[in-house]
C-alpha positions as CSV (number, residue, x, y, z in Angstrom):
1,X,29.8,4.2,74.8
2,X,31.6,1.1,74.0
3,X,35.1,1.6,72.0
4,X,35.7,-0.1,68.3
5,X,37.0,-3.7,68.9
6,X,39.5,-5.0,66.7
7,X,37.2,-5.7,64.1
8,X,35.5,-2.7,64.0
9,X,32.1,-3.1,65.9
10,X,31.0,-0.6,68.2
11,X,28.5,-1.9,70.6
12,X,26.2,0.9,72.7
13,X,23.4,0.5,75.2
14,X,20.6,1.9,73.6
15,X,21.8,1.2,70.1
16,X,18.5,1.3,67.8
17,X,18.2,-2.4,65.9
18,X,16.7,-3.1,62.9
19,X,14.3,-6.1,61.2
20,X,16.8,-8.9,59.9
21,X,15.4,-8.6,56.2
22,X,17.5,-5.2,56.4
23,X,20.6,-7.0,56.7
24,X,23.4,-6.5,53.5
25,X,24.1,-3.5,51.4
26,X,21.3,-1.6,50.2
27,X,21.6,0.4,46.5
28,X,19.5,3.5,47.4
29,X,17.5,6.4,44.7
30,X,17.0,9.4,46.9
31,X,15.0,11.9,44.8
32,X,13.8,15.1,46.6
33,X,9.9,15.7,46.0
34,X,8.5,18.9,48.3
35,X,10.1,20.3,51.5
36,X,7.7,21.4,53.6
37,X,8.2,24.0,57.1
38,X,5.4,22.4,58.9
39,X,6.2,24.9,62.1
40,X,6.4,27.6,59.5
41,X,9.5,29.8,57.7
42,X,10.1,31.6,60.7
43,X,11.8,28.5,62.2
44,X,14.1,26.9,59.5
45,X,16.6,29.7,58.9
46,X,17.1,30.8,55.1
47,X,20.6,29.0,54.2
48,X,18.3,25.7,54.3
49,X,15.3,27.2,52.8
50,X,18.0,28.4,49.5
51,X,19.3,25.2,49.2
52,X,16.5,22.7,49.7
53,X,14.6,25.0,46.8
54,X,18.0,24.8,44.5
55,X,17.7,21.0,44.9
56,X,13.9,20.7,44.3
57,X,15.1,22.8,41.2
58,X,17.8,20.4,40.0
59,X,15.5,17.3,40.3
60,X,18.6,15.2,40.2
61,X,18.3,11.4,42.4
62,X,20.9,10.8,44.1
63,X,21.9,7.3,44.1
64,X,24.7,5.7,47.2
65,X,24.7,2.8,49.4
66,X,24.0,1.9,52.7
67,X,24.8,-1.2,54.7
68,X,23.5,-2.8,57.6
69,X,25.1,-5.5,59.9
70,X,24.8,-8.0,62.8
71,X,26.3,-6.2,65.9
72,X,28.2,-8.2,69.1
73,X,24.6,-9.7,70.3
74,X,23.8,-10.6,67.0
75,X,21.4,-7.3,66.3
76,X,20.2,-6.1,63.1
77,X,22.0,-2.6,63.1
78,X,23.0,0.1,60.8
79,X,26.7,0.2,59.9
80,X,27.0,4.2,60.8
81,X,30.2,5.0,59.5
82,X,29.9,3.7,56.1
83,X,26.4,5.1,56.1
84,X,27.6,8.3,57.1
85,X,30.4,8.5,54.7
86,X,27.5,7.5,51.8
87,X,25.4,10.2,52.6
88,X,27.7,13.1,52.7
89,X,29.5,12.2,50.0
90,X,25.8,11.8,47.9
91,X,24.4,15.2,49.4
92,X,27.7,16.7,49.9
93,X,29.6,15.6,46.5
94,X,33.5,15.2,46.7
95,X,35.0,17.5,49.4
């Protein structure tokens, strides 16, 4: 694990990279069709199960962005914090 530099890259050995045409901010639908327990019930406890059902219910898309970025070696890579922060706040709503 390699700390932020001053501009804010983080570079990591391993780091998964990404095709180039990815590169830039990304507007994103996310609409939930089915949720399936492939392994069956008994193995994705009932908390999820409640509220992946209330979403299929709601049928609402949920609409955020994501960005990816070059990294320190030039990579195609995902920025993870602004992606992160996205995410929650589109399938958490404002905590």
């Amino acid at each position: 694990l390699t700390l932020p530099t001053a501009s804010g890259e983080v570079g990591m050995a391993g780091c998964v990279s990404y095709p180039d045409w990815l590169l830039g901010t990304w507007d994103v639908s996310n609409t939930l069709q089915r949720f399936v327990m492939p392994l069956g019930s008994a193995l994705v406890d009932p908390l999820t199960q409640l509220s992946a059902m209330d979403d299929l219910r709601r049928d609402e898309t949920l609409r955020y962005l994501l960005r990816w970025t070059r990294d320190g070696t030039g990579a195609c890579v995902q920025d993870r914090a602004f992606n992160g922060a996205q995410e929650a706040a589109a399938f958490l709503g404002d905590l």
